[in-house]
Phi, psi and omega in degrees: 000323212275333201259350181266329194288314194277026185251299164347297172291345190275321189288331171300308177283302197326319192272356173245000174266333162298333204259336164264352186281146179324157166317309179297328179290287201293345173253041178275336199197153161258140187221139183282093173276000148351318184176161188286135180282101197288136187321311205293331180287351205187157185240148147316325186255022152242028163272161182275157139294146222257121155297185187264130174308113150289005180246166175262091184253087197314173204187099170264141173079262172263337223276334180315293197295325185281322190210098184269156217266112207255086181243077162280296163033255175321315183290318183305314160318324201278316196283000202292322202288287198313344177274315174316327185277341187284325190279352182285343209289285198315343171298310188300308208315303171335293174301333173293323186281316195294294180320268204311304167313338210247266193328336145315296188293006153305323178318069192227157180251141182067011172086325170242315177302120190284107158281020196303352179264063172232166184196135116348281193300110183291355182260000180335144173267180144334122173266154182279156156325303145339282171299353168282315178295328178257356150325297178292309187291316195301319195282299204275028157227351162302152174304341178303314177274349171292277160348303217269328230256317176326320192282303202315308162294326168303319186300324178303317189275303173349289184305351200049056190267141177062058181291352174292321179291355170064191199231178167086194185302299203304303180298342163279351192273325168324293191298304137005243177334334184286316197284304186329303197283292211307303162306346189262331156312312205283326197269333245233309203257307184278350195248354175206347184263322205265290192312315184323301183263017170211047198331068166239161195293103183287011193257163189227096183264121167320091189314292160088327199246184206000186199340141145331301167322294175327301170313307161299307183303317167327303196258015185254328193269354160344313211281325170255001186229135191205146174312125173241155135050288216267005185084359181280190177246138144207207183288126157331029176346281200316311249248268188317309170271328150351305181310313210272319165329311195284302111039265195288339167297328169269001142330315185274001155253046198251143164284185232259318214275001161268004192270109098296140162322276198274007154289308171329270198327315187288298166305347183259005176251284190000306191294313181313303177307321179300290211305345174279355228227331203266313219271333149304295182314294211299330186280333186231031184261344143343292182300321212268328179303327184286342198285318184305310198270351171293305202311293177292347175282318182302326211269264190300005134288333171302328192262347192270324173318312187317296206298311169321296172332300175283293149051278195223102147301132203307158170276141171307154186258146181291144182302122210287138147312109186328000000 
């Protein structure tokens, strides 16, 4: 009694658990309760496999503990789309930096001094690392830094500086070369290797607005202070050890009796100190063209009145009547 009565109840959930399960579950296979299915008739591998519920079928009591509602799925789905939108984001963001480098290297004062690290936009986005490298490659292959390393060695040699390099060709190409690498070097380590890795802005944002005073203090403290990456300010990291970076590394085609400490030292805050000198021009030099095209629109208005004048001479006045 005791094995027929629990054989009853087993058969009795089997038939309310059949009976509650989705359709799809219950109508995968007809199975013979009839009798027990003998090895020889049927194989382990040739039962079907029990699919995946494709619906959301909430499930209670045991049927919860036998076949739980599983949404891996789902999360997965929810997250394939948030990476997607992100990378679509990180894309855009890419392309406004891409954009803004192109409209940069147009940039120059006086037609010649190149500004490509300079921006308008005070909202600018971040440049990738990539774009820090090509920042950096565009301004030191420009004709601009060839032009300047020319003056700087003319200047040298006048002055006779580094009298171990002697005058005539050799020695300006000496000078030359020296003025040429220490910028190309100085930029190299503070405008793309150093931002990179302490991920700050190697760019100079213009201010354009309010009082002079301001304005000036704005483009003097560029040199130590500077935008990063995540969008605060903090200290010019990049800018100052570049310099100094750059500084001790041309010692070594420097002559011997310059390799010093405190030659080192003296020439990267030197340089550091010229970049205040540069960020002023660049900041207020906007101002000196408009000031410049005022100057000539008055001037030719003035000359187009003059010319009018003579033109058309006033008429004589008639003699008053008797």
């Amino acid at each position: 009694m005791y094995f027929g009565s629990c054989l009853f109840r087993a058969t009795l959930a089997a038939g309310l658990m059949l009976f509650a399960l989705p359709a799809q579950f219950s109508g995968q296979a007809a199975v013979d309760l009839q009798g027990p299915i003998k090895p020889s008739e049927a194989t382990i591998s040739e039962f079907p496999e029990v699919p995946q519920p494709q619906s959301d079928v909430t499930l209670s009591g045991p049927l919860a503990q036998l076949f739980p509602t599983s949404r891996t799925d789902a999360q997965d789905n929810t997250g394939s789309q948030s990476s997607s939108q992100q990378s679509a984001a990180d894309k855009s963001q890419h392309d406004q930096a891409e954009e803004q480098l192109k409209q940069q290297e147009h940039q120059r004062v006086m037609g010649v001094m190149a500004t490509f690290n300079t921006t308008r936009n005070q909202n600018a986005g971040p440049l990738s690392p990539g774009q820090k490298f090509q920042l950096f490659f565009k301004s030191s292959t420009d004709p601009w830094p060839f032009l300047l390393a020319g003056a700087v060695a003319g200047i040298g040699q006048a002055d006779d500086s580094y009298p171990e390099w002697g005058q005539g060709a050799e020695g300006y190409a000496k000078r030359y070369g020296a003025a040429y690498t220490d910028a190309f070097i100085g930029n190299f380590f503070g405008n793309a290797v150093l931002p990179v890795l302490l991920k700050e802005d190697p760019r100079y944002f213009q201010k354009g607005t309010g009082s002079f005073t301001k304005r000036a203090l704005w483009a003097a403290s560029s040199t130590f202070w500077c935008k990063r990456d995540n969008g605060k300010w903090g200290p010019n990291y990049a800018n100052v050890g570049g310099n100094l970076i750059g500084s001790a590394i041309s010692r070594s085609y420097y002559p011997a009796s310059y390799r010093t400490v405190s030659d080192t030292i003296t020439d990267g805050l030197t340089v550091s100190l010229e970049g205040i000198v540069g960020a002023e021009l660049i900041e207020f030099w906007p101002d000196i063209v408009r000031h410049h095209k005022r100057k000539q629109a008055e001037k030719a208005a003035g000359l187009a009145v003059q010319s009018n004048a003579q033109k058309d001479p006033q008429p004589s006045s008639e003699s008053a009547p008797r």
